[in-house]
C-alpha positions in Angstrom: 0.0 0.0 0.0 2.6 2.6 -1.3 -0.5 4.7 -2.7 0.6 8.2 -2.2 -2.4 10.6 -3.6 -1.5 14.6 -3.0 -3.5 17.1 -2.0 -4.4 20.4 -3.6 -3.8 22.7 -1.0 -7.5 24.4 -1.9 -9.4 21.3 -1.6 -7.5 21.2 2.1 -8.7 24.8 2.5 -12.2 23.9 1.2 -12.3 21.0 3.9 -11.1 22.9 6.2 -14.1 25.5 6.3 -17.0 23.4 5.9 -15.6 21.6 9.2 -15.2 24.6 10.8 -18.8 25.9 9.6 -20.1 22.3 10.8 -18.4 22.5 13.9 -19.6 26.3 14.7 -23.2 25.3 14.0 -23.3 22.3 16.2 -21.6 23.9 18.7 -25.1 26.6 18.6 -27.3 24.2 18.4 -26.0 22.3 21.3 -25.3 25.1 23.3 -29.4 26.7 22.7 -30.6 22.7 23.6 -29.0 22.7 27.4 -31.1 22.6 30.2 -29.4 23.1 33.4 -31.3 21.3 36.0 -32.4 24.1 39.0 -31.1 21.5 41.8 -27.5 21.3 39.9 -26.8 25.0 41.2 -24.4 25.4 43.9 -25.3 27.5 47.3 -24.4 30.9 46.5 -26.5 32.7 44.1 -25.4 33.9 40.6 -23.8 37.4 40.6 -27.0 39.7 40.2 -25.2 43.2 38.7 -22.1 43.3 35.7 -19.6 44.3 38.7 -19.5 41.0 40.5 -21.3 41.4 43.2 -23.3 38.4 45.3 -27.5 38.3 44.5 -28.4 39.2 47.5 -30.0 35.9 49.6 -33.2 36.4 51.2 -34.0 35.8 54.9 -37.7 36.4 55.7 -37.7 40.5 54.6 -34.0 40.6 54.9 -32.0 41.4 52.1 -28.1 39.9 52.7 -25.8 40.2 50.2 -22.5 37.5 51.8 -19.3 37.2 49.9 -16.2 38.9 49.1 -13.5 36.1 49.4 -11.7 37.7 46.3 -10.9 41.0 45.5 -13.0 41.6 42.5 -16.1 40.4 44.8 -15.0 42.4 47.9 -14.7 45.7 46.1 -18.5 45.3 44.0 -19.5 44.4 47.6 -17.9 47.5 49.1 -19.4 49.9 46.2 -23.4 48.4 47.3 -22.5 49.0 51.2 -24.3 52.4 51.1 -27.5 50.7 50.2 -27.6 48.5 53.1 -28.0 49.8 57.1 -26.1 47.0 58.6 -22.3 46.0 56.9 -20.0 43.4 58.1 -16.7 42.7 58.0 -15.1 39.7 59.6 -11.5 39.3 60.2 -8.4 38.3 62.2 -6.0 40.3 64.5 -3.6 40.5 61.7 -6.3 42.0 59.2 -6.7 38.8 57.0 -10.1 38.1 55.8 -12.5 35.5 58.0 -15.6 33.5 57.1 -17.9 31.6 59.9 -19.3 28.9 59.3 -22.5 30.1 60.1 -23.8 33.6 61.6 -26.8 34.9 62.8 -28.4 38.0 63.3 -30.7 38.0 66.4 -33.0 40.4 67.2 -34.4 39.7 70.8 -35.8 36.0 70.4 -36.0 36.2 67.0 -33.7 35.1 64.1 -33.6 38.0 61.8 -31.2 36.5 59.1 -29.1 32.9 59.3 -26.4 32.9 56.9 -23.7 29.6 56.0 -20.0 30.6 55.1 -20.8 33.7 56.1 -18.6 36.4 54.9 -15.9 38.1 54.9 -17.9 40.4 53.7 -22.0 41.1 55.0 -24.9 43.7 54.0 -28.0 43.0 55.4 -30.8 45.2 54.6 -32.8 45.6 58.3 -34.1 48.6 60.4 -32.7 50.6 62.8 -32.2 48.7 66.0 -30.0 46.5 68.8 -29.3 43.1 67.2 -26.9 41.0 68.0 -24.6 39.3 66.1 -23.8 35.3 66.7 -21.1 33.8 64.6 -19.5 30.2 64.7 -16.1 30.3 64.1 -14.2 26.9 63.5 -14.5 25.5 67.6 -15.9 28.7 69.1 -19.4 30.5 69.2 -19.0 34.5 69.4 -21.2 37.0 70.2 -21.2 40.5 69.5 -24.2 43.3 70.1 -24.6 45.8 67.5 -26.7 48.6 67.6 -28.0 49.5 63.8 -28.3 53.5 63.2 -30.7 54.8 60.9 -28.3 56.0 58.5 -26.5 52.7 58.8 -23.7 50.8 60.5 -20.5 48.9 59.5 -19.1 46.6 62.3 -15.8 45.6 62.0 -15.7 42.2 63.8 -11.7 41.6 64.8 -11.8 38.0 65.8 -9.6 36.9 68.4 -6.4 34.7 67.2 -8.4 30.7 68.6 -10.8 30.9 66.3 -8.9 29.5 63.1 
């Protein structure tokens, strides 16, 4: 089998196109037939503006926009703060960044907002008031009272060095 045929360079050309024209339209009519399943999204919700910021998640009539674990994220979420009476930060005694596993916001007996992998970042959207804020950090439950003005608040929660 010593058949060697050659190609004309314009029928290689010629192949080459109608692939690529094949290959382009499949790809669009594959990528218009997906259906993404609702239970196959993860727990944070899709960023709601261009600038990268959280949707906010949705606690009875709270509003909580959680996030901010990169820079990009951290600074959209620094640009909405004004539009939220209660902002958060979380971090360590040496400035880094913190998350808790899980925080709450307590008003009296009642749970105002209950948030997972909460932070670094937090805007909640409440009233003027004394909440207090419960978060669990790796071993330890903290506790911190905050009183909400009613042209806002931003809490900067420095975390003491056992709770890694």
């Amino acid at each position: 089998m010593n058949d060697r045929r050659s190609l004309n360079p314009r029928s290689v050309a010629h192949w080459c196109a109608a692939l690529g024209i094949c290959a382009t339209a499949l790809g669009t009519w594959a990528a218009d037939d997906v259906a993404i399943p609702p239970d196959a999204l993860n727990d944070r919700p899709v960023a709601s503006d261009p600038t990268g910021a959280p949707a906010p998640q949705h606690y009875g009539s709270v509003n909580v926009i959680n996030g901010g674990t990169d820079s990009d994220e951290a600074a959209a979420i620094k640009r909405m703060a004004s539009r939220y009476k209660l902002r958060v930060e979380l971090s360590g005694q040496g400035g880094e960044y913190r998350v808790a596993h899980r925080l709450q916001l307590v008003q009296g007996a009642s749970v105002v907002a209950d948030v997972r992998d909460a932070g670094p970042w937090l805007l909640l959207d409440v009233p003027a008031g004394r909440y207090t804020l419960v978060g669990d950090f790796a071993d330890r439950q903290l506790r911190r009272d905050v009183t909400v003005a009613g042209t806002g608040t931003t809490v900067h929660w420095v975390l003491p060095a056992r709770t890694n």
